[in-house]
C-alpha positions in Angstrom: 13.2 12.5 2.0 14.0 8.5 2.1 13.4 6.6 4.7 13.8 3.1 5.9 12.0 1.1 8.3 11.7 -2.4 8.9 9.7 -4.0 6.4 9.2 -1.1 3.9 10.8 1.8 2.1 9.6 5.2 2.2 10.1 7.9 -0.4 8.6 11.3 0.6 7.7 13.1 -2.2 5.8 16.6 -2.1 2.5 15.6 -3.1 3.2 11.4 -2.4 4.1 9.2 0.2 5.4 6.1 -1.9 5.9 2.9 0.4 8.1 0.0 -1.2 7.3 -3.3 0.3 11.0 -5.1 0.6 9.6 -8.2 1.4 8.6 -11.0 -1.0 6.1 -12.4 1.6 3.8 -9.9 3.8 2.4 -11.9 6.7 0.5 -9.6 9.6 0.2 -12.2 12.6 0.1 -11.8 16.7 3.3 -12.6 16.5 5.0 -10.5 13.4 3.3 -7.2 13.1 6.1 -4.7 11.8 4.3 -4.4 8.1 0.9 -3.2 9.3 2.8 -1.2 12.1 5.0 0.6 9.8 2.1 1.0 7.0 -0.2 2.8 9.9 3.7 4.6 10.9 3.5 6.2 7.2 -0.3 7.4 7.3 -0.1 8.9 10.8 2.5 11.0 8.3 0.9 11.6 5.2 0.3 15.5 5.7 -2.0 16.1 2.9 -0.1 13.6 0.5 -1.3 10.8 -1.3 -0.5 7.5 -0.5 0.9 5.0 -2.7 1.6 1.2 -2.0 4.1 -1.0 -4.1 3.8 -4.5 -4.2 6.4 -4.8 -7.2 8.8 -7.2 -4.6 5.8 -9.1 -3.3 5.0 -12.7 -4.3 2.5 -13.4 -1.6 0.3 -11.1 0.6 -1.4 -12.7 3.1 -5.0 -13.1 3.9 -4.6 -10.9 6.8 -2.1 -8.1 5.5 -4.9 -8.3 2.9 -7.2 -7.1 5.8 -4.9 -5.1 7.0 -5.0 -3.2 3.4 -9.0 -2.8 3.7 -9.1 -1.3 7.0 -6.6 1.2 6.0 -8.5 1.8 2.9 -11.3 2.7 5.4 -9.5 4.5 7.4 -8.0 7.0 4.4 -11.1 7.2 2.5 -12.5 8.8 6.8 -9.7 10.7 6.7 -9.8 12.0 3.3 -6.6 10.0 2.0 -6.0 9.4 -1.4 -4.7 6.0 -1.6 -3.7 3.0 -4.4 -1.7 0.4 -5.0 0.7 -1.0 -7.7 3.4 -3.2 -9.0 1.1 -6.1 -8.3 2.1 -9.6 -9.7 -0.6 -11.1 -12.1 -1.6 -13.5 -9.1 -2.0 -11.2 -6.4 -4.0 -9.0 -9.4 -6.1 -12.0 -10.3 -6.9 -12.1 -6.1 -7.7 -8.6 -6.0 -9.9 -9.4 -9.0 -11.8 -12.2 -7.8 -12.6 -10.8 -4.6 -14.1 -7.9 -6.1 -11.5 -6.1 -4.1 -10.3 -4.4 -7.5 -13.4 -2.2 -7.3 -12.6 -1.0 -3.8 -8.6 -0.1 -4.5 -7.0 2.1 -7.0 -4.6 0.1 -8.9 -2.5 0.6 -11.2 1.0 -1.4 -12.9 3.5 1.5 -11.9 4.1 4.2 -9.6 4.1 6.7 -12.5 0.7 5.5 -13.6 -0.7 5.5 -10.1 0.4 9.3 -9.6 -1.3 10.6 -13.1 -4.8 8.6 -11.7 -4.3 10.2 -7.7 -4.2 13.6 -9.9 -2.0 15.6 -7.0 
C-alpha cells in the first residue's frame, strides 16, 4: 500500500515501512511541524515492520529534524523498532559522521541495502 502525506511518501511493504522524504529541505520548527508529525504518523503504524528512512531528495536536514531523528531512534529502539536510514548525500553523511551519530543509526546508501542489514 502507497500512501501520501504531506511531506513524505509512504510505501507499505510486508515486512517494511519505507518513508520517502519529498522535500529537499527538512526543517521541524514551532511553526512548520508536518515532517516530524507525519514521521511519528508512520511509527504509530509500523505493526511489527521495520522502518526505513530515505533521505535520497534531501539536501539539508536541519539541526532540529536532526533531533527529531534521535528521539525517534529512542523511541523505536523502547519499542522494539528496527529502524535505518539511507540515500544520504555525502554532506549530510559526513554530519552524521562527525557527530558520531553514524554509530547510533543504521545507514546504509539504498533501500535495497538497508533491507538485507534490517534482516526482516
Amino acid at each position: 500500500m502507497n500512501e501520501v502525506l504531506a511531506t513524505v511518501d509512504l510505501e507499505m511493504e510486508e515486512n517494511f515501512a519505507i518513508v520517502k522524504c519529498k522535500a529537499t529541505v527538512i526543517e521541524v520548527s514551532d511553526h512548520d511541524f508536518n515532517w516530524g508529525k507525519d514521521i511519528d504518523s508512520v511509527v504509530q503504524r509500523l505493526e511489527g515492520r521495520a522502518l526505513i528512512i530515505s533521505f535520497s531528495k534531501v539536501v539539508i536536514l536541519s539541526s532540529a529534524a536532526l533531533q527529531h531523528l534521535i528521539q525517534l531512534y529512542f523511541r523505536a529502539k523502547e519499542q522494539h523498532i528496527k529502524f535505518g536510514l539511507c540515500g544520504m548525500n555525502s554532506g549530510m553523511a559526513e554530519t552524521f559522521k562527525i557527530t558520531r551519530l553514524d554509530t547510533l543509526f543504521l545507514i546504509a546508501d539504498t533501500i535495497d541495502e538497508l533491507k538485507t542489514l534490517l534482516g526482516k
